[in-house]
Structure formats: structure tokens, C-alpha cells
C-alpha positions in Angstrom: -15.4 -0.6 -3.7 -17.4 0.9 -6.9 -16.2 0.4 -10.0 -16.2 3.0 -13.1 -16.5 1.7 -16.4 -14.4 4.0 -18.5 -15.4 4.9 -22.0 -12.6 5.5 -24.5 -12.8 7.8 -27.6 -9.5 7.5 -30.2 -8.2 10.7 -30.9 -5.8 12.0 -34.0 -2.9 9.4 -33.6 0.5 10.8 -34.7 3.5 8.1 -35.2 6.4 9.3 -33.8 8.3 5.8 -33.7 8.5 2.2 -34.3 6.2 0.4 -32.2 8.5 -2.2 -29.7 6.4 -5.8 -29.3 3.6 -5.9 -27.0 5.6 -8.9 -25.3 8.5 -7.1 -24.9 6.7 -4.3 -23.2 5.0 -7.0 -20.9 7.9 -8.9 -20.1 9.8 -5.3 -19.0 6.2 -5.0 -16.5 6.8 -8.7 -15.0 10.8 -7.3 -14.8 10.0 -4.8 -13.0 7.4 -6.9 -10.7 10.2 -9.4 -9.9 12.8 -6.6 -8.9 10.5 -4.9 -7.1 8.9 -7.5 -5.1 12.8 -8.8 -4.7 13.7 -5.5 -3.1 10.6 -5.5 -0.5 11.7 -9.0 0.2 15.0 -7.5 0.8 13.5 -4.2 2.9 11.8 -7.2 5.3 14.5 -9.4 6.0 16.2 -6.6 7.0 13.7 -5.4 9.2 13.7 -9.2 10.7 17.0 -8.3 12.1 16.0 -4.8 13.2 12.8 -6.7 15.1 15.2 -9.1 16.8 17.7 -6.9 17.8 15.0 -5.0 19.6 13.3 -8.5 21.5 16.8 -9.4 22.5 17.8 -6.3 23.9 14.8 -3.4 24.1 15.7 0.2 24.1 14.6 3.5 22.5 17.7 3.3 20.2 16.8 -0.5 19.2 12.7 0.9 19.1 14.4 3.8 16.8 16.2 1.2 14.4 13.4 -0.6 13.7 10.8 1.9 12.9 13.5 3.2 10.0 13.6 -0.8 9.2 10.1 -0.6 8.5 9.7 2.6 6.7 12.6 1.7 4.5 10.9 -1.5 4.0 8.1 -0.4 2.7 10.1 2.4 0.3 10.4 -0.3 -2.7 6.6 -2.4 -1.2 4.8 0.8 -2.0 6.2 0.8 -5.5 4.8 -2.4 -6.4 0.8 -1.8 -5.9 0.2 -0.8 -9.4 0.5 -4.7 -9.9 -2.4 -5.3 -7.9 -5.3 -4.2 -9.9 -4.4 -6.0 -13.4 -3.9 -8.9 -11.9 -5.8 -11.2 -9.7 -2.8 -13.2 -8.3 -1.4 -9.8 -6.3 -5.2 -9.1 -5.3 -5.7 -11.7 -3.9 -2.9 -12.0 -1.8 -2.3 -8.6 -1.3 -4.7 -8.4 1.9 -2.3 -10.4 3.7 0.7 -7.9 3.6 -1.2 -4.7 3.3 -4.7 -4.4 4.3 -6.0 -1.7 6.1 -7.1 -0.3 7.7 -7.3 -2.3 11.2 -9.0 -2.9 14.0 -5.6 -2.8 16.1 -7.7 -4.1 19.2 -7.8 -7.2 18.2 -4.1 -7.3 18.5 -2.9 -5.9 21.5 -4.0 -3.0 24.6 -6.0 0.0 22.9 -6.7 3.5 24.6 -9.8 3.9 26.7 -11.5 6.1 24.1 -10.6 3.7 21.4 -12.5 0.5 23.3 -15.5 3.1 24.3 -16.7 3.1 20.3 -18.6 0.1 20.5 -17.2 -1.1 17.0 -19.4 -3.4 15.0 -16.4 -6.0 15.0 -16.9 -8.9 17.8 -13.2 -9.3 18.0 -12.1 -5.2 17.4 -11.6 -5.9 21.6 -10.0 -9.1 21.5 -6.7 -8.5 22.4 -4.8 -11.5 21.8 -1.4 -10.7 23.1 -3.0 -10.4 26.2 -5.4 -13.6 26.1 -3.9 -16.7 25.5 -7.7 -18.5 25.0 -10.0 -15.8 22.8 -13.4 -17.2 21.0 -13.9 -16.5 17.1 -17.5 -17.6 15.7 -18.2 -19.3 19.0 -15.5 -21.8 19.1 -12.2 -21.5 21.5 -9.6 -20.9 20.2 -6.1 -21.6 21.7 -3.7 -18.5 21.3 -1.4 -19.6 24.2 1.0 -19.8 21.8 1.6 -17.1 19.4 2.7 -18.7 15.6 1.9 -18.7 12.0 -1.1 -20.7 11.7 -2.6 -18.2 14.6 -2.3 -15.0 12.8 -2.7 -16.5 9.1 -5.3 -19.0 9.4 -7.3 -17.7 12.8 -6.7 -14.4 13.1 -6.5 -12.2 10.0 -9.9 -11.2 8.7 -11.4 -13.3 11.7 -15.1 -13.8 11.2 -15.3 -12.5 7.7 -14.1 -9.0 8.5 -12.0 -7.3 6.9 -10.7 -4.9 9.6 -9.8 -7.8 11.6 -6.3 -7.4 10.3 -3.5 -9.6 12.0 -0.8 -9.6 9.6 1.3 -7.8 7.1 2.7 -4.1 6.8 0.4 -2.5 9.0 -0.1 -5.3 12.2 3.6 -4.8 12.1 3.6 -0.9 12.3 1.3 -1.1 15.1 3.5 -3.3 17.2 6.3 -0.9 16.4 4.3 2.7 17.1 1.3 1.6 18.8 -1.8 3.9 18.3 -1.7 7.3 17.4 -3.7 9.0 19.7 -3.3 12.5 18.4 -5.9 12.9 16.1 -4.8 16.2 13.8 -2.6 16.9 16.1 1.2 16.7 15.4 2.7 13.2 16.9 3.0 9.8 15.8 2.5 6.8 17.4 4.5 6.3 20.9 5.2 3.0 22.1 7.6 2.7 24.5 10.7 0.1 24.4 9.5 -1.2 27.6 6.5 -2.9 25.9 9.3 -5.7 25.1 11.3 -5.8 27.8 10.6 -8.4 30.3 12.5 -7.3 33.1 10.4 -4.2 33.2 7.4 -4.5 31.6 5.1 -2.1 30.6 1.6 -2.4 29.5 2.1 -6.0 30.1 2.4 -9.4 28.4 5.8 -8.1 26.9 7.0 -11.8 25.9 3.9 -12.4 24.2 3.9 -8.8 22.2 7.9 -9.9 21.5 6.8 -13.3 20.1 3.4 -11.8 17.9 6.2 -9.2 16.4 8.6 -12.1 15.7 5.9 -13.7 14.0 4.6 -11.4 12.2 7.3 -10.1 10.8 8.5 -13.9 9.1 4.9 -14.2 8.0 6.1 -11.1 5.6 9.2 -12.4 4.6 6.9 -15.3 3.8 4.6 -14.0 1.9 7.0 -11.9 0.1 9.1 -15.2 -0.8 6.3 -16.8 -2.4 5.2 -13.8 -4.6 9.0 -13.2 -5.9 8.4 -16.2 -7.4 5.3 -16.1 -8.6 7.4 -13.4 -11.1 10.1 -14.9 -11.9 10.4 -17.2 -14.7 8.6 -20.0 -14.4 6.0 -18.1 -12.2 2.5 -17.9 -12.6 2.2 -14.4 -12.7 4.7 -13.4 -15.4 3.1 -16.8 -17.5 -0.1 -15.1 -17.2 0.6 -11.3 -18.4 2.6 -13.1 -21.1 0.1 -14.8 -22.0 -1.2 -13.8 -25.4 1.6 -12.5 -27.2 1.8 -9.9 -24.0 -1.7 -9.0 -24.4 -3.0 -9.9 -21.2 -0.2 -7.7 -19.4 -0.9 -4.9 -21.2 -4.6 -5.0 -20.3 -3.4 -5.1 -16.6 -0.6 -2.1 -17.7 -3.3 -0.2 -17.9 -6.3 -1.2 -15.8 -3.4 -1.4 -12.8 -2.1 2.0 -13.5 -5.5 3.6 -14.2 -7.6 1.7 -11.2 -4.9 3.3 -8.6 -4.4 6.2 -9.9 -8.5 7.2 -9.9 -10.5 5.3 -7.4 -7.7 3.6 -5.0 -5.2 6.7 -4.3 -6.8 9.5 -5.2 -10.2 8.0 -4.0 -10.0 5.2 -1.2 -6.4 6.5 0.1 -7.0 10.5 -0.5 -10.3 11.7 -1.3 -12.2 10.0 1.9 -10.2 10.9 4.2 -10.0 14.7 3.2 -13.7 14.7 2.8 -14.4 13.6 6.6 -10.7 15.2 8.0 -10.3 12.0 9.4 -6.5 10.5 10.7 -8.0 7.0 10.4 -7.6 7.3 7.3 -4.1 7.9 6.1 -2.6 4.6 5.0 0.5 4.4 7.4 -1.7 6.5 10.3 0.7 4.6 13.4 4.0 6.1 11.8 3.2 8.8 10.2 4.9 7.7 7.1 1.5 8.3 4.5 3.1 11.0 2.5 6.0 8.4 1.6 3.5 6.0 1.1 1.4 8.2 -1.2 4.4 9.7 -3.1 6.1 6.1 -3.7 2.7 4.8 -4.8 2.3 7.4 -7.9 6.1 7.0 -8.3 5.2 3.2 -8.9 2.9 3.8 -11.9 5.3 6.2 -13.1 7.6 3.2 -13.1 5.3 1.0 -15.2 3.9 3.4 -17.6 7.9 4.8 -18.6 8.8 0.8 -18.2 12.2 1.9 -15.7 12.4 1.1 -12.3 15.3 2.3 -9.9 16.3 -0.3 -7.1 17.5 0.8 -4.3 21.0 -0.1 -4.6 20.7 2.7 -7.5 20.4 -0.1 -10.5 17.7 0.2 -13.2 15.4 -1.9 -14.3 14.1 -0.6 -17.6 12.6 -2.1 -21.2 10.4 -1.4 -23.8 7.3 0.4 -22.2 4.1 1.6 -22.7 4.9 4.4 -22.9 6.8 3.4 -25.9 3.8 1.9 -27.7 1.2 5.0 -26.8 4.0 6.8 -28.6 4.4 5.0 -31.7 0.3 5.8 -32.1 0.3 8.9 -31.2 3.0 11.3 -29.3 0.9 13.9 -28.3 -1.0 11.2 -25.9 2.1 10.2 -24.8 3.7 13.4 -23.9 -0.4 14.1 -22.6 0.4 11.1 -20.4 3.6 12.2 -19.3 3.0 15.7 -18.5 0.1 14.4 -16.5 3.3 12.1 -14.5 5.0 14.7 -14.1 2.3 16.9 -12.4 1.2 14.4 -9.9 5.0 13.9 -9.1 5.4 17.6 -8.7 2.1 17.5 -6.2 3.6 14.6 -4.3 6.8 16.0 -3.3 5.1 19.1 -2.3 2.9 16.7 0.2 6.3 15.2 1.2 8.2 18.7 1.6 5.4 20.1 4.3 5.5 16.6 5.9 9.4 16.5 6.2 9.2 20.3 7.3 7.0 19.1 10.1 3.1 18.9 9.4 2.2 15.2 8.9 -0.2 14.3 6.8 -3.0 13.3 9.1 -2.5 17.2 9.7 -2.7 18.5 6.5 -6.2 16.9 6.2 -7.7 17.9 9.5 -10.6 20.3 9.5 -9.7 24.2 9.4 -6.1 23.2 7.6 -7.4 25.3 4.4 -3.4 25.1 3.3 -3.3 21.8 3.8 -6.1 20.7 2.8 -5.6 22.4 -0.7 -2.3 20.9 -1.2 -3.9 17.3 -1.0 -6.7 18.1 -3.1 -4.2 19.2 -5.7 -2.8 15.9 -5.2 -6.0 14.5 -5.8 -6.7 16.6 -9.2 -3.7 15.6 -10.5 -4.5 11.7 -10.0 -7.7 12.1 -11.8 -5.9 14.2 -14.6 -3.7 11.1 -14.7 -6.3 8.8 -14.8 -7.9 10.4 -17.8 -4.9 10.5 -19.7 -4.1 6.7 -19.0 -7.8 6.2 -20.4 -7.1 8.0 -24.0 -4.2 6.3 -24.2 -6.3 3.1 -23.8 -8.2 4.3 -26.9 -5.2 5.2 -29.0 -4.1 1.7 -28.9 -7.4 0.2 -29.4 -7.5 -2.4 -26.2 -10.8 -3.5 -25.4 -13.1 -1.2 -23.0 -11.3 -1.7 -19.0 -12.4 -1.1 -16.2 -10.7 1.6 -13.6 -11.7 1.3 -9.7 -13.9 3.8 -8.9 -15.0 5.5 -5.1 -17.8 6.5 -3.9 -15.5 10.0 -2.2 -14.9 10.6 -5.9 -18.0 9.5 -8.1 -20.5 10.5 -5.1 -19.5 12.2 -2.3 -22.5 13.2 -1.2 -23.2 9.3 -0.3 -19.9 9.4 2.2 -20.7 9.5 5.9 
């Protein structure tokens, strides 16, 4: 991915209020890390028990329960990936829940057209569920029994690719939808229950597809267990953005809330795909579920930058913000920055309106959709608005220069193919 290095010019700064401490301000980000990592934990042991139900008794009504499992699992995920650019701990890790997109070959049976592309991936064909012995880098490796060490350690990003994706989120929506072979046409994903049902299999290998889901799906958990903690008191994660009197968290405030804002949502997750109208890329493409995705993804830097985050059960976690501290410099930039929030929230919902009224968003960015089509550029717009007032609020309170991500869709799109 490029990377823009933002320039920052201090404007007129007009104090409005009493500045709260920088720590206090970072210790309400790690707060809000913990909870919401805490509730995705949540969201995914409750899907566990959606996942189960279906494996021990398979039916379109079990299917249905755990496709809502998942999409309310990733409801509070999808709030927490503002986290992920200021700090290294979440990127690093964060390809093992969340990457995409995926070679969904590699997993399980694909469509005909799918295997004629001739991917440059050795394994985009490999199929596991289906072959208990598959080679990787020209060694054998045994898959005749599906665990952990398989998908982690084997398996995901197999030969140094990155679309060889085995586990987290998005293996897991696969498993549940299976491909979407609709292109910008209305549908979803439509796997049926049979897939796990042993007594009358379909597309076959069903105890093998029930045992990679089982899997899968308490590799999440997993991983989500061990990155709870890493915010939690003694974790490494809060230590580090506290580190500094706070300073260090409020560089990754701002180079988290600025880096998705520009170059990963409105570039990577937006901008591409509406430049080549193609339903590959949208985020959640198996369920249909990117306008959620999008929309709970602006609502998490929303979350950060006003320092108040609502948890499902309807509690809030809330503290002093940055918000709070752009304010006490200068309130126009603040109200700049909220207005700017605001706007991109507006543009969201609208993208979630024309979704829930029935045009999904791998529709609204196919080629001819001039309505939808403009509806996700204004999307976009208002991202990049955002992004520029998160950078002048980076110059009112004098923090070193920071670096947003950048994308080529946005800073050349001329280069995209």
C-alpha cells in the first residue's frame, strides 16, 4: 500500500476549554480498545455456538442462525480497525482475523469459472477440505486432519501470499455463504445446509467442511482472547500508547483515525473497487454485509476521535478525547472535525438505507449504476474531507509530521488496472 506523508499547516487556534491530560485522553483510547475488542470476543463465542448448532444438526434455519451470528459478530469487530494503523501490535495480527481479500479455493470447492482464471497463486486451487494430503513449497503436507496448527501455521498466507487466506472473519464467511456468483447482480452467497450434513451430502467432504468451520471459528475466539488482553491492564498494547505521558497514543489517535479514513476505507475498501465496478472488492463480498462493514468502520473513528463508545448491551464507554484536546486549541477545528464526522455518517447510512431497501453494495458499484455509483463516491468525498480535517487538527496541536496510508485508487488512479 502507498503511503502519503501529510504536511500540516497550524491555523488561528481559539481556546474554548481546559485542555484534559494527554494520558487521560490515551487511556480513554486503550478503554475503548479493551471494550471493544471484549465485545468481538463476545460476538465470536456466540457465533461458536451458532456454528455448532449447525454441524450437529444442519438445516436452512440452523444455516440462517449462523450467518446473523456472524454479521452480528462482526457489528462491534468492525469498530475496532481504527486501532490498527497507530499501532503495530493490531497490524500485525490483524491479518489473522481479517485479511482479505481471499483466494477462497484454497479452502474448499469453487465454481468452474472461478478455477478457469488461472490465478498466479499455486495453492488459489488447492482445496483442502477436499484433499487430505496437499503440497505447499514442494513439501507434503498432511491435512488429513483439519486443526489449528493446519490453518495457522500451514495454511494462512501459504507460500508468502497474502490471498492465501485460511483463517479469521472472512474464511469463516465463506464457509457460511460460499461464493457469490452474482457479480452485480442482486444475491449473496448460497450455500446450502447440506454442505454439512453427512447423511446427505452435497458438494461433498461434508465432515471435513464441518470440522475446518469448527476450527476456524475457535482460532477467532483465539485470537480475539489474546488481543483483549494485550489491552487490558497489564497489556502491551495499552503500556505502549501510555507510554510517554500518553504521547505515543495520541500519535496513533491520529495516524489510526487519519490512515483509515484516507487511504484504507475510502481508498483500498472504496475507491478501487468503484474505479474497476468490481464485486471482488467489497470487504464482506460472500454475505453481502459491506455496507455494515463500511458504516461500522467510520462509526469506529467517530468513536475514538469523540472518545465514547456504545457497547452493545447499550453501555458507554467514554473519557476525555481528542476531541477534547483539538478543542481546548482551537474549536473551530474541532467543530471543522466534527462536522466532517457527521457528514461521512450522514453518507454512510444513506449506503446502508439503499442496501437494506434491497440494492447491495457490490450493486451500487457495478458499471452503468450512475445512482449508485454516486452515492459511494459521496462516501468517498466525505472520507477525504475527514481525513483533511484530522490532518489540521494534527497541526493545531503541534504533534510531529504522521504519516496517513495512502492508495494508489486515490493518489493515482490512472496507475489502477
Amino acid at each position: 500500500m502507498a503511503t502519503a506523508v501529510i504536511a500540516f499547516a497550524t491555523g488561528a487556534c481559539a481556546v474554548a476549554q481546559e485542555a484534559p491530560s494527554v494520558a487521560a485522553v490515551s487511556k480513554t483510547y486503550a478503554d475503548i480498545a479493551e471494550a471493544g475488542y471484549s465485545d468481538s470476543l463476545t460476538g465470536a463465542k456466540a457465533l461458536k455456538v451458532a456454528v455448532d448448532a449447525l454441524i450437529a444438526k444442519p438445516s436452512e434455519d440452523t444455516l440462517k442462525a449462523a450467518r446473523a451470528a456472524w454479521i452480528t459478530a462482526r457489528k462491534s469487530y468492525t469498530q475496532t480497525e481504527a486501532f490498527r494503523f497507530g499501532n503495530k501490535i493490531v497490524d500485525d495480527w490483524e491479518p489473522r482475523v481479517n485479511a482479505w481479500p481471499l483466494d477462497e479455493g484454497l479452502i474448499d470447492y469453487v465454481s468452474q469459472e472461478y478455477a478457469d482464471q488461472g490465478l498466479p497463486n499455486d495453492f488459489y486451487l488447492a482445496n483442502v477440505i477436499a484433499n487430505p494430503k496437499i503440497k505447499i513449497g514442494g513439501e507434503e503436507i498432511d491435512a488429513s486432519v483439519i486443526n489449528k496448527e493446519l490453518l495457522s501455521e500451514k495454511l494462512q498466507e501459504a507460500g508468502g501470499v497474502e490471498s492465501n487466506v485460511a483463517t479469521g472473519y472472512h474464511a469463516i464467511e465463506f464457509l457460511l455463504w460460499g461464493q457469490d456468483l452474482n457479480g452485480n447482480e442482486a444475491g449473496a452467497g448460497n450455500r446450502p445446509a447440506t454442505d454439512y450434513d453427512t447423511a446427505n451430502c452435497s458438494n461433498g467432504n461434508c465432515d471435513r467442511r464441518a470440522q475446518y468451520l469448527s476450527v476456524v471459528t475457535d482460532l477467532l475466539i483465539d485470537d480475539l482472547t489474546w488481543m483483549v488482553g494485550q489491552w487490558g491492564e497489564n497489556g502491551d498494547a495499552r503500556k505502549t500508547v501510555m507510554f510517554d505521558s500518553g504521547n505515543v497514543g495520541l500519535s496513533a489517535i491520529f495516524r489510526g483515525l487519519g490512515s483509515l479514513s484516507y487511504g484504507e476505507l475510502a481508498g483500498e475498501r472504496m475507491k478501487l473497487g468503484l474505479l474497476i465496478h468490481d464485486p471482488e472488492e467489497e470487504q464482506d463480498c460472500f454475505s453481502d454485509n459491506t455496507h455494515n462493514a463500511h458504516y461500522n468502520n467510520a462509526l469506529g473513528i467517530r468513536n475514538i476521535y469523540l472518545g465514547s463508545y456504545k457497547r452493545p448491551d447499550g453501555t458507554i464507554v467514554s473519557g476525555p478525547s481528542a476531541s477534547d484536546l483539538v478543542r481546548a486549541k482551537s474549536a473551530e477545528a474541532d467543530d471543522a472535525t466534527r462536522a466532517a464526522l457527521d457528514t461521512t455518517m450522514e453518507r454512510m447510512q444513506a449506503i446502508v438505507d439503499r442496501a437494506e431497501g434491497g440494492e447491495a453494495y457490490d450493486q451500487m458499484i457495478g458499471e452503468g449504476n450512475a445512482e449508485g455509483n454516486e452515492l459511494v463516491e459521496k462516501a468517498i468525498q466525505a472520507l477525504i474531507a475527514q481525513a483533511k480535517a484530522l490532518e489540521r487538527d494534527v497541526g493545531v496541536l503541534q504533534l510531529k509530521a504522521i504519516q496517513f496510508e495512502g492508495s494508489e485508487s486515490l493518489d493515482n488512479p490512472g496507475g489502477v488496472r
